[in-house]
N, CA, C and O atoms as a GROMACS GRO file, in nm:
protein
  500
    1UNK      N    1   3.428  -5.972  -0.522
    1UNK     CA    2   3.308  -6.012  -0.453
    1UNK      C    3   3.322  -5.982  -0.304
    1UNK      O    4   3.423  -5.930  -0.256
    2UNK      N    5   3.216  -6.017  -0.236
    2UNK     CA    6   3.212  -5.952  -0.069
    2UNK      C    7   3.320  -6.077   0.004
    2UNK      O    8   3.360  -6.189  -0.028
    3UNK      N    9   3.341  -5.972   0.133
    3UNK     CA   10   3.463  -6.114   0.199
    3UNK      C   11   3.395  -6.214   0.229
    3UNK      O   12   3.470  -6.311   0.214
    4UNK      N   13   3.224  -6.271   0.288
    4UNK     CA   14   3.209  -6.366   0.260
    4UNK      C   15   3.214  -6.449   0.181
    4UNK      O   16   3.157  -6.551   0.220
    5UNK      N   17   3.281  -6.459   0.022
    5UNK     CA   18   3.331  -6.549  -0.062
    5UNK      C   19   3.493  -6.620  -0.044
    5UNK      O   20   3.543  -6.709  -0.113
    6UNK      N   21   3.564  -6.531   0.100
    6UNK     CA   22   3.706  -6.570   0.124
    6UNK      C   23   3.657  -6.692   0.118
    6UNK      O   24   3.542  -6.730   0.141
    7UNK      N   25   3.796  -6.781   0.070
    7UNK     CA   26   3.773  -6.917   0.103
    7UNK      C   27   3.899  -6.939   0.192
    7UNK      O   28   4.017  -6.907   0.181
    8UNK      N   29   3.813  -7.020   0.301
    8UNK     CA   30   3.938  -7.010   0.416
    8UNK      C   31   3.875  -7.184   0.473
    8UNK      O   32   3.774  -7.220   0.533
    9UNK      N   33   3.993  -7.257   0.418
    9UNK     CA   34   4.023  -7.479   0.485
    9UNK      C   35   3.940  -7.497   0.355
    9UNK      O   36   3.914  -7.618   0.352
   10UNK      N   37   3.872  -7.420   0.219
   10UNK     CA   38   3.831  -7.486   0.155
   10UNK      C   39   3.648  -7.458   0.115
   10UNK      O   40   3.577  -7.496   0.022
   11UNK      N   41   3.626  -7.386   0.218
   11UNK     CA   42   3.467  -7.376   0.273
   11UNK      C   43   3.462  -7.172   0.258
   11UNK      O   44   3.561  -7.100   0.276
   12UNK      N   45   3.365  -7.139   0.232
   12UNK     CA   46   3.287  -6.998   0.256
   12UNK      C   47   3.287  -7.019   0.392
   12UNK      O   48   3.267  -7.120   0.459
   13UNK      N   49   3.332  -6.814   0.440
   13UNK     CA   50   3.303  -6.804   0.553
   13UNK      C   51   3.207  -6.734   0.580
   13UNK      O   52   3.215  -6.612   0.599
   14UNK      N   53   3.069  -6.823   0.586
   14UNK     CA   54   2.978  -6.761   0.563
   14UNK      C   55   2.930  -6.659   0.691
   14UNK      O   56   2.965  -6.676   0.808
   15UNK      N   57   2.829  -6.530   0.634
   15UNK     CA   58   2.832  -6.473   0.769
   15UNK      C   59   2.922  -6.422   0.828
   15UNK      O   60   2.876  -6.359   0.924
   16UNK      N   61   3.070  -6.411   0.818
   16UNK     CA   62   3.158  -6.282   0.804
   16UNK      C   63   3.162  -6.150   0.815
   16UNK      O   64   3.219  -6.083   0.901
   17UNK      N   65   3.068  -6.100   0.681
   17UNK     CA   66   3.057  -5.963   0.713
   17UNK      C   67   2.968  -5.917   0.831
   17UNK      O   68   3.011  -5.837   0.914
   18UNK      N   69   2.864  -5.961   0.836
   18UNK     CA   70   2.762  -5.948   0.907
   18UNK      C   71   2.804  -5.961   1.050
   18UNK      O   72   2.749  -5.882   1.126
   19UNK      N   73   2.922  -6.077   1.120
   19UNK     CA   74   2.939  -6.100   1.232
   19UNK      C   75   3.034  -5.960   1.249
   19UNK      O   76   3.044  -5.905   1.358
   20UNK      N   77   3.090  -5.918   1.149
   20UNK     CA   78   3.242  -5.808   1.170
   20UNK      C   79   3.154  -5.679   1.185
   20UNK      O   80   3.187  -5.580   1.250
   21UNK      N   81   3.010  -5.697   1.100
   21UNK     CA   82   2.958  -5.554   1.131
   21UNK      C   83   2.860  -5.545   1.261
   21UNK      O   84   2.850  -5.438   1.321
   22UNK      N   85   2.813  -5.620   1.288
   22UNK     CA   86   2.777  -5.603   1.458
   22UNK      C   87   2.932  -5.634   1.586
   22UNK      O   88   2.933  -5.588   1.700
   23UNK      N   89   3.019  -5.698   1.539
   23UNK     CA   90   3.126  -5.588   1.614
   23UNK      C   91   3.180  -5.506   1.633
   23UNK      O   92   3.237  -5.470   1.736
   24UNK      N   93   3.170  -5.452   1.513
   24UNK     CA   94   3.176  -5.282   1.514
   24UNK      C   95   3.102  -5.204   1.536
   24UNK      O   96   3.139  -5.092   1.568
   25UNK      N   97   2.971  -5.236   1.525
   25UNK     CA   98   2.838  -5.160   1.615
   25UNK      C   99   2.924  -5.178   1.737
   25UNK      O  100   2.973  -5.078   1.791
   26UNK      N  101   2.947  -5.309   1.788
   26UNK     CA  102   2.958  -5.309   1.964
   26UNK      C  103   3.073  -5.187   2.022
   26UNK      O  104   3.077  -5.107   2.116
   27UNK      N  105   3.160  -5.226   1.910
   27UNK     CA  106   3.289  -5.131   1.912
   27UNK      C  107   3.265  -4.998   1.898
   27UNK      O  108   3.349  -4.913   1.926
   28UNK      N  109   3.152  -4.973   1.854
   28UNK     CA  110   3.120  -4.796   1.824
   28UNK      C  111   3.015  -4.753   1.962
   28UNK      O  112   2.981  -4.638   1.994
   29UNK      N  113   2.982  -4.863   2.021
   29UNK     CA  114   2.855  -4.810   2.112
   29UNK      C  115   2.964  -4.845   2.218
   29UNK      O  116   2.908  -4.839   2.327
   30UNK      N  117   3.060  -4.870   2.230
   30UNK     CA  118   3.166  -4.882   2.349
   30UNK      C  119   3.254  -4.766   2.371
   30UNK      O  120   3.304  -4.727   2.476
   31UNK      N  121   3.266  -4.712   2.234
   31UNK     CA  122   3.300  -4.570   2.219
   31UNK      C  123   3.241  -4.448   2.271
   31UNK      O  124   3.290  -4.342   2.310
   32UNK      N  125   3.081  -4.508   2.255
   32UNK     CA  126   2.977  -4.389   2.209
   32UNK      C  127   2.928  -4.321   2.335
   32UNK      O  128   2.908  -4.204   2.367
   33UNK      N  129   2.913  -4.465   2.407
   33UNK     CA  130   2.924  -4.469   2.606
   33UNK      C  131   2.946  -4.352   2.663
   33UNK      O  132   2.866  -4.270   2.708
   34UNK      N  133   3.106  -4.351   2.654
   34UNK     CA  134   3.152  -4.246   2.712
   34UNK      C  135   3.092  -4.142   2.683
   34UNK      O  136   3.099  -4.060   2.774
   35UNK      N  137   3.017  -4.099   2.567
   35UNK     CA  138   2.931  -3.973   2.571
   35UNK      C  139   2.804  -3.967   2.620
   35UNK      O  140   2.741  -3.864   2.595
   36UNK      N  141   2.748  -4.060   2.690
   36UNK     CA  142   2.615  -4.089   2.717
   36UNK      C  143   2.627  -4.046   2.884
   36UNK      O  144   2.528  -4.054   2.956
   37UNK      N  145   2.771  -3.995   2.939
   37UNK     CA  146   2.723  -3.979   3.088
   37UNK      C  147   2.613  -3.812   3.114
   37UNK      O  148   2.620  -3.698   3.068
   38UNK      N  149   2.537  -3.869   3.194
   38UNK     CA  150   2.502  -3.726   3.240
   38UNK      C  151   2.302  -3.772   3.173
   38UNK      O  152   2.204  -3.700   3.192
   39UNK      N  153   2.305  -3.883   3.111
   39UNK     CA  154   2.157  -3.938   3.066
   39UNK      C  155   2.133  -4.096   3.125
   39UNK      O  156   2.190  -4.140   3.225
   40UNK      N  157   2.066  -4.149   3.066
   40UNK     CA  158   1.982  -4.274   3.136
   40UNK      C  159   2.118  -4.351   3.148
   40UNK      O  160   2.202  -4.364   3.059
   41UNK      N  161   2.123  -4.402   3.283
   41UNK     CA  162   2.198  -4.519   3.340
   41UNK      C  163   2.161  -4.650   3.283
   41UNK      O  164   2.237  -4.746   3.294
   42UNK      N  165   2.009  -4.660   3.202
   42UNK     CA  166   2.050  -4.784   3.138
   42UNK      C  167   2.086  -4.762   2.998
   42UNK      O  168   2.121  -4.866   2.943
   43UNK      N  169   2.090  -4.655   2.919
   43UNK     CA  170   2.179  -4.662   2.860
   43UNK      C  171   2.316  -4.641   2.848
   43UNK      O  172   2.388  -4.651   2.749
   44UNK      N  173   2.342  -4.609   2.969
   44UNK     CA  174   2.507  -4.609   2.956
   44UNK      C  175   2.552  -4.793   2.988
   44UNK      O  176   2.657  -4.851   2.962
   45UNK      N  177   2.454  -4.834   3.038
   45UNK     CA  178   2.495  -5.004   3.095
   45UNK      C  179   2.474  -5.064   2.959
   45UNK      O  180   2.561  -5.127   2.897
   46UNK      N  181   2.344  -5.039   2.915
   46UNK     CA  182   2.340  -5.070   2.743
   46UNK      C  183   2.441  -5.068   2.640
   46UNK      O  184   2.457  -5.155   2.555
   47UNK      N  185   2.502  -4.970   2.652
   47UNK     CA  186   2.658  -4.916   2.541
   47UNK      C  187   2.756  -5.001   2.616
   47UNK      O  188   2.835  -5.074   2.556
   48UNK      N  189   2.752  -4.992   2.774
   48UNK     CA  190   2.888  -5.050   2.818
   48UNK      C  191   2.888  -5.210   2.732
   48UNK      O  192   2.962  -5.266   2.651
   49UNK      N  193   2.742  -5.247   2.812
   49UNK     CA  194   2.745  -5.415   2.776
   49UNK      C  195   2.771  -5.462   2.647
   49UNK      O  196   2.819  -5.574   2.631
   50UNK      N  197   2.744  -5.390   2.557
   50UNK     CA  198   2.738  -5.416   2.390
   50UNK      C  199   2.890  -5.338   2.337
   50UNK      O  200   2.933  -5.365   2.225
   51UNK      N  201   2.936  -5.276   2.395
   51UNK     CA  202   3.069  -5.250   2.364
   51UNK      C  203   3.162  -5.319   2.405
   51UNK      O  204   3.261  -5.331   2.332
   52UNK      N  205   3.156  -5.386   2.534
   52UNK     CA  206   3.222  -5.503   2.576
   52UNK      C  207   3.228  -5.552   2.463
   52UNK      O  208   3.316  -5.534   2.379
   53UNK      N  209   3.062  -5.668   2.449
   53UNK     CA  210   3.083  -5.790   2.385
   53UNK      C  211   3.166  -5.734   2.242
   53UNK      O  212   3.273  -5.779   2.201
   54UNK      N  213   3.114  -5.663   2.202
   54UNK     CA  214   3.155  -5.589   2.066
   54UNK      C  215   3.279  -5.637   2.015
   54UNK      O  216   3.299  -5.721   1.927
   55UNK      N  217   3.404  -5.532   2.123
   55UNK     CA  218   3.533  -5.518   2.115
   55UNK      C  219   3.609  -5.725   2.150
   55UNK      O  220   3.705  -5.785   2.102
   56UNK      N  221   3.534  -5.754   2.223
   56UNK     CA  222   3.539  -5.889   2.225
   56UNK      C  223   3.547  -5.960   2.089
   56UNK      O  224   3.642  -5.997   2.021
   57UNK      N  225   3.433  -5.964   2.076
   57UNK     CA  226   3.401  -6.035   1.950
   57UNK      C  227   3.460  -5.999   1.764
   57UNK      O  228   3.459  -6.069   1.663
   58UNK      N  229   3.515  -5.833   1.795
   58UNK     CA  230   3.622  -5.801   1.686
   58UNK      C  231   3.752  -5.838   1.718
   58UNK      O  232   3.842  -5.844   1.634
   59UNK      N  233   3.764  -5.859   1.822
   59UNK     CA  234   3.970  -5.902   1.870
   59UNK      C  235   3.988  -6.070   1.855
   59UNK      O  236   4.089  -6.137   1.834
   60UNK      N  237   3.858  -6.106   1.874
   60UNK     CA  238   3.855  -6.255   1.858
   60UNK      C  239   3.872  -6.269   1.695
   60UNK      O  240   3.977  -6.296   1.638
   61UNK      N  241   3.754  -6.246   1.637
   61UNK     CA  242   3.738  -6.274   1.490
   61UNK      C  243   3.860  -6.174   1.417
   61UNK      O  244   3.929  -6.223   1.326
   62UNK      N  245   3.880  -6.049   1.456
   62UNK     CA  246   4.004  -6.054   1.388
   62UNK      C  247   4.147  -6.144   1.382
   62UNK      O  248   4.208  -6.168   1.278
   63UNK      N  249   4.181  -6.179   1.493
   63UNK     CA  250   4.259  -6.224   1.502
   63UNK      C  251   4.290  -6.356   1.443
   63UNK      O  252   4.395  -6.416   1.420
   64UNK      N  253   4.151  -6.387   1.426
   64UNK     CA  254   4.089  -6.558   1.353
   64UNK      C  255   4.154  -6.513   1.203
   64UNK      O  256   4.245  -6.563   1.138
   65UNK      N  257   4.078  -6.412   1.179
   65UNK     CA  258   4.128  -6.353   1.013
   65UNK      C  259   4.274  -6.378   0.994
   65UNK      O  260   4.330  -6.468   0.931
   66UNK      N  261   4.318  -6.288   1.057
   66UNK     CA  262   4.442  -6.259   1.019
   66UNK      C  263   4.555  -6.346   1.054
   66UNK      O  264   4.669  -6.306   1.034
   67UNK      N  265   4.528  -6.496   1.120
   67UNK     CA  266   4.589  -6.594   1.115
   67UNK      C  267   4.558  -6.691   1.021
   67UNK      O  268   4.632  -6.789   1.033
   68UNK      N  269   4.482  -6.700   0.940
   68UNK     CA  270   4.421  -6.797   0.837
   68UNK      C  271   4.544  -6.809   0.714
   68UNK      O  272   4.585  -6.922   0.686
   69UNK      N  273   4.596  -6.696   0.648
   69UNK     CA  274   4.733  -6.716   0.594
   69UNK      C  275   4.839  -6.801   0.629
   69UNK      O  276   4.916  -6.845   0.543
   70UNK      N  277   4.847  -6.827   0.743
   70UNK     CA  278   4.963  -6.892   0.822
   70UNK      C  279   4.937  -7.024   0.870
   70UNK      O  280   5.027  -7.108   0.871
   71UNK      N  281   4.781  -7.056   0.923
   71UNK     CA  282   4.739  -7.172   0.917
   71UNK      C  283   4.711  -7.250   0.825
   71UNK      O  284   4.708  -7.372   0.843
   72UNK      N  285   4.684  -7.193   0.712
   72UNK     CA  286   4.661  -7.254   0.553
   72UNK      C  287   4.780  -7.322   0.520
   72UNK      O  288   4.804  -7.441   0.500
   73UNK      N  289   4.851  -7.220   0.517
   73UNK     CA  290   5.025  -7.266   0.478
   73UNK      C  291   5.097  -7.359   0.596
   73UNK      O  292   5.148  -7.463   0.554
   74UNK      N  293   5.105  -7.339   0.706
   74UNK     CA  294   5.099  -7.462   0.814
   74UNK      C  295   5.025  -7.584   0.792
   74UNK      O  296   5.080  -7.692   0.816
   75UNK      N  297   4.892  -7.579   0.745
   75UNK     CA  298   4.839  -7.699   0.738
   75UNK      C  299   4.794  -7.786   0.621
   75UNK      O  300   4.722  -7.886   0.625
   76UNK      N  301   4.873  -7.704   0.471
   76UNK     CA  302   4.868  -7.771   0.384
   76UNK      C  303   5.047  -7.798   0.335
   76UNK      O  304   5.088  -7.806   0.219
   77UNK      N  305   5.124  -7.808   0.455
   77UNK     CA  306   5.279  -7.797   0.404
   77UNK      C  307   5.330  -7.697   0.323
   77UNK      O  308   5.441  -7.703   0.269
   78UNK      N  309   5.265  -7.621   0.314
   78UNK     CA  310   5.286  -7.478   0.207
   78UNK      C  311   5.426  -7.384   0.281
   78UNK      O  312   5.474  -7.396   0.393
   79UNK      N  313   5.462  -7.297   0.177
   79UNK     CA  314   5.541  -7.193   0.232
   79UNK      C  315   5.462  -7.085   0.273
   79UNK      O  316   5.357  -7.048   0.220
   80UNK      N  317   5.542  -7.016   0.411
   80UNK     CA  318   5.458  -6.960   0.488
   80UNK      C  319   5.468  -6.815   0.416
   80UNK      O  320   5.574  -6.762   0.382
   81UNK      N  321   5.316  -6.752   0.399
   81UNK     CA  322   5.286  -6.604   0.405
   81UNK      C  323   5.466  -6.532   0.363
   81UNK      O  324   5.555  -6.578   0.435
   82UNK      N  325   5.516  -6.416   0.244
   82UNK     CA  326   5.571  -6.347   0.314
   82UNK      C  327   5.550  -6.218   0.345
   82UNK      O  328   5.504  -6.132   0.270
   83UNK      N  329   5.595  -6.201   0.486
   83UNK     CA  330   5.591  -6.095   0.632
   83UNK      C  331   5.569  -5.972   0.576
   83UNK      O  332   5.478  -5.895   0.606
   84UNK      N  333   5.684  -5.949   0.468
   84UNK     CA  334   5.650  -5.797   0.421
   84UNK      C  335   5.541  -5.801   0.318
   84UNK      O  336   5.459  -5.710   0.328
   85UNK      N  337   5.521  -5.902   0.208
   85UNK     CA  338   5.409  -5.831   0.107
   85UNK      C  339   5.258  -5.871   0.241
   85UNK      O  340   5.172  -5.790   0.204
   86UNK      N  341   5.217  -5.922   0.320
   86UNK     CA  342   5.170  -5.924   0.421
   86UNK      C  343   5.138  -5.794   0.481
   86UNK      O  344   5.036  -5.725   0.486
   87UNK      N  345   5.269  -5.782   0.529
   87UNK     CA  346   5.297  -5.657   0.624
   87UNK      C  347   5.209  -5.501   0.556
   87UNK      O  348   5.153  -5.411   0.618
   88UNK      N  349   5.230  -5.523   0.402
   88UNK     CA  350   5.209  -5.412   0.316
   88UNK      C  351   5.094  -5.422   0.313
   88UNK      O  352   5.031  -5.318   0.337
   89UNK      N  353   5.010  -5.555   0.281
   89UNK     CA  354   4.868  -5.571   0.249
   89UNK      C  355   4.819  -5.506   0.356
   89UNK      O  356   4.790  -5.393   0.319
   90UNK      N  357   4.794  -5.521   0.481
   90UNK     CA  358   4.784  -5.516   0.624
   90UNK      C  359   4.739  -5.330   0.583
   90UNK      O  360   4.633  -5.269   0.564
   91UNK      N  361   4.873  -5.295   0.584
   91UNK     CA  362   4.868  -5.159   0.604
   91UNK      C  363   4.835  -5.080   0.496
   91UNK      O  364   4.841  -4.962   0.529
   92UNK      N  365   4.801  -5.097   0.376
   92UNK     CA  366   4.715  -5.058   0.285
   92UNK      C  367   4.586  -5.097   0.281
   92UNK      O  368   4.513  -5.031   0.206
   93UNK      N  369   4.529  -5.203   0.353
   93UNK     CA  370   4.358  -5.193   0.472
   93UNK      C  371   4.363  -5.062   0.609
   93UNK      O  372   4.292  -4.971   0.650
   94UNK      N  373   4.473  -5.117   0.635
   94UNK     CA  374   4.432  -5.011   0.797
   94UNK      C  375   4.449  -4.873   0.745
   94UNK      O  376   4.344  -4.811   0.763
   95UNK      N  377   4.560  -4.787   0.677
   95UNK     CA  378   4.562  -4.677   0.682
   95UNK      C  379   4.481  -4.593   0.650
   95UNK      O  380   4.465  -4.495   0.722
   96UNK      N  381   4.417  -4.606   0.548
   96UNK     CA  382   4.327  -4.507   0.477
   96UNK      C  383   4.226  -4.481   0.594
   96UNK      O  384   4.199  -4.370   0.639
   97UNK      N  385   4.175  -4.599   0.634
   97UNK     CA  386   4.079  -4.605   0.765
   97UNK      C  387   4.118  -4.476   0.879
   97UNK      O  388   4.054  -4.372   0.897
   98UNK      N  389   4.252  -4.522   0.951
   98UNK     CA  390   4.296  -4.459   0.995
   98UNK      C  391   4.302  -4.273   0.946
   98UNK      O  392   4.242  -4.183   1.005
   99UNK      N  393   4.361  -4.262   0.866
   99UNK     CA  394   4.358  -4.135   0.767
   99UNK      C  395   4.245  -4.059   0.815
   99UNK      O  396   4.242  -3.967   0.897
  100UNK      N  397   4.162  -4.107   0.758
  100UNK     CA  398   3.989  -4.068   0.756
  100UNK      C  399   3.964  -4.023   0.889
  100UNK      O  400   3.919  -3.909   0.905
  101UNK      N  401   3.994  -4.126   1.022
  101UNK     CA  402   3.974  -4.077   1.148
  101UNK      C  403   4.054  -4.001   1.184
  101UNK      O  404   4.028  -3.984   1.303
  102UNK      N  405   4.125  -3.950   1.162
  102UNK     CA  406   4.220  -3.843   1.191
  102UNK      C  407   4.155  -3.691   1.106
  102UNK      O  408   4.124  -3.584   1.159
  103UNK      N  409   4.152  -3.720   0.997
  103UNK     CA  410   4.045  -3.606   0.957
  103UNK      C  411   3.910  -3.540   1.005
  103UNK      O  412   3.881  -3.421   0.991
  104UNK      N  413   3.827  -3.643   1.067
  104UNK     CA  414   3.705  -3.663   1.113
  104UNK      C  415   3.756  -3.569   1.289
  104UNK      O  416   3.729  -3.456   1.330
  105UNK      N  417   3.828  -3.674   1.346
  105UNK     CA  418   3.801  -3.671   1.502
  105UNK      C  419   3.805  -3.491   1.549
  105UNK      O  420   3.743  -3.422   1.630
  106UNK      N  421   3.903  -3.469   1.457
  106UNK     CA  422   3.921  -3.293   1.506
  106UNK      C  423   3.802  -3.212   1.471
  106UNK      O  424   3.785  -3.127   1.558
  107UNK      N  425   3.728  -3.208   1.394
  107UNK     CA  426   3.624  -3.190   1.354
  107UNK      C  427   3.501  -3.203   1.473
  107UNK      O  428   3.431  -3.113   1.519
  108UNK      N  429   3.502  -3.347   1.504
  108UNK     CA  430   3.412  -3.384   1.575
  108UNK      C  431   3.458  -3.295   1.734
  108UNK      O  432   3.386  -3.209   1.785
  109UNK      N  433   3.577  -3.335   1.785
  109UNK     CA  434   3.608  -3.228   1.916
  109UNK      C  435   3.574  -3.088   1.864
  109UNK      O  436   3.476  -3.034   1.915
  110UNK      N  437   3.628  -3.037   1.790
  110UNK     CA  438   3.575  -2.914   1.789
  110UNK      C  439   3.434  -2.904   1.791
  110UNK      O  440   3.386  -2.814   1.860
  111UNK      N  441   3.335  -3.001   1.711
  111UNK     CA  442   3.217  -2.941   1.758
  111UNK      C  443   3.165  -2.950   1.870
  111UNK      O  444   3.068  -2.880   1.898
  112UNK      N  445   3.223  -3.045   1.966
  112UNK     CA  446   3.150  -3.072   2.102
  112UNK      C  447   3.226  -2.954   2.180
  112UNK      O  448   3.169  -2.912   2.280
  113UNK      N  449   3.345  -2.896   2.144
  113UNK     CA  450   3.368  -2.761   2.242
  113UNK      C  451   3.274  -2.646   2.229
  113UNK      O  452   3.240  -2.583   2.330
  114UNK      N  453   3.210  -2.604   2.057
  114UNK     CA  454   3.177  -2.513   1.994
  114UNK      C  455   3.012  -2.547   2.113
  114UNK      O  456   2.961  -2.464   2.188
  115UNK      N  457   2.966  -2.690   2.092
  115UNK     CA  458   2.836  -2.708   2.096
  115UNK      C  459   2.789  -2.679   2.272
  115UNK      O  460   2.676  -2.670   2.319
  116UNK      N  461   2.914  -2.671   2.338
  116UNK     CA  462   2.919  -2.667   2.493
  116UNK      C  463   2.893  -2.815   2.550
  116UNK      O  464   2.842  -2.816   2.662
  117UNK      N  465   2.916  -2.928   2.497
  117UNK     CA  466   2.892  -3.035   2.612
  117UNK      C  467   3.033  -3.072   2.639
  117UNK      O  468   3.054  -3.190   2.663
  118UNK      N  469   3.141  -2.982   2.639
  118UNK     CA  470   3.277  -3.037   2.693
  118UNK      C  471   3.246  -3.091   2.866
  118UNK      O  472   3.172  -3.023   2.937
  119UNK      N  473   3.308  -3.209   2.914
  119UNK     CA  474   3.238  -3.269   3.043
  119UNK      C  475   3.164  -3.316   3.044
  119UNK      O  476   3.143  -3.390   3.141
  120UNK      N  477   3.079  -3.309   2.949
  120UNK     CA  478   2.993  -3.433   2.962
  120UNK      C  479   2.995  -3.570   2.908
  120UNK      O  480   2.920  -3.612   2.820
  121UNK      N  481   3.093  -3.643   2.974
  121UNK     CA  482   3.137  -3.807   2.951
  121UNK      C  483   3.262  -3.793   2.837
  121UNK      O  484   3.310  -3.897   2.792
  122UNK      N  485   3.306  -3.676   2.798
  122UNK     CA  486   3.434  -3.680   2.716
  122UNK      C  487   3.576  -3.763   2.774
  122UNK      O  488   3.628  -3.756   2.885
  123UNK      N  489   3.610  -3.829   2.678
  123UNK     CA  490   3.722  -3.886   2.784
  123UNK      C  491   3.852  -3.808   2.766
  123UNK      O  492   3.862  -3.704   2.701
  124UNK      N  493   3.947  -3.869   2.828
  124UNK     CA  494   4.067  -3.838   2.823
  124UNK      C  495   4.179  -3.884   2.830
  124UNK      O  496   4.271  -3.920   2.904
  125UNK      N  497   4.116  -3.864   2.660
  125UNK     CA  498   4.258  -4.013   2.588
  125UNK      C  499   4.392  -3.911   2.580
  125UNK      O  500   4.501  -3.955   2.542
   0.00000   0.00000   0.00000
């Protein structure tokens, strides 16, 4: 079922997905910014402001997530999480993700060299 059915102290966390997917909007229009120089100044203040809150509001709520294992088990006398089947879960969510953007991003630079807007708000990561 969807992660709003996690049960986390006992209770649905309801509204979950929905809060994780407008932080990742914020997180993608904080990204997206940087390509917006060289057009409307309020939308580059638009992307900044909403990428702020964005990246905010995913470092917060992730971090809420991914301590709930440890507070559960802290606060019902339980044995705590272990680190590695953890560790593994963890990274069989992130990688594939990862993967994918690594496939994608070269793709995507190449077309902005091919398309001629190199300089315009590209950064330089």
């Amino acid at each position: 079922m969807a992660t709003t059915s996690r049960i986390i102290g006992g209770q649905g966390l309801a509204g979950a997905d929905a809060l994780r997917a407008l932080a990742c909007l914020g997180v993608y229009l904080a990204h997206a910014g940087h390509n917006l120089a060289g057009h409307s100044s309020l939308l580059n203040e638009l992307a900044a402001k909403a990428g702020n809150l964005g990246v905010s509001c995913f470092f917060v709520l992730s971090g809420f997530l991914l301590a709930q294992p440890f507070w559960k088990a802290f606060r019902h006398e339980q044995t705590m999480p272990d680190l590695r089947v953890y560790a593994v879960r963890r990274l069989g969510r992130i990688v594939p993700g990862y993967v994918v953007c690594l496939g994608v991003e070269p793709g995507r630079e190449w077309n902005r060299d091919v398309s001629g807007s190199e300089g315009q708000g590209a950064s330089s990561h």
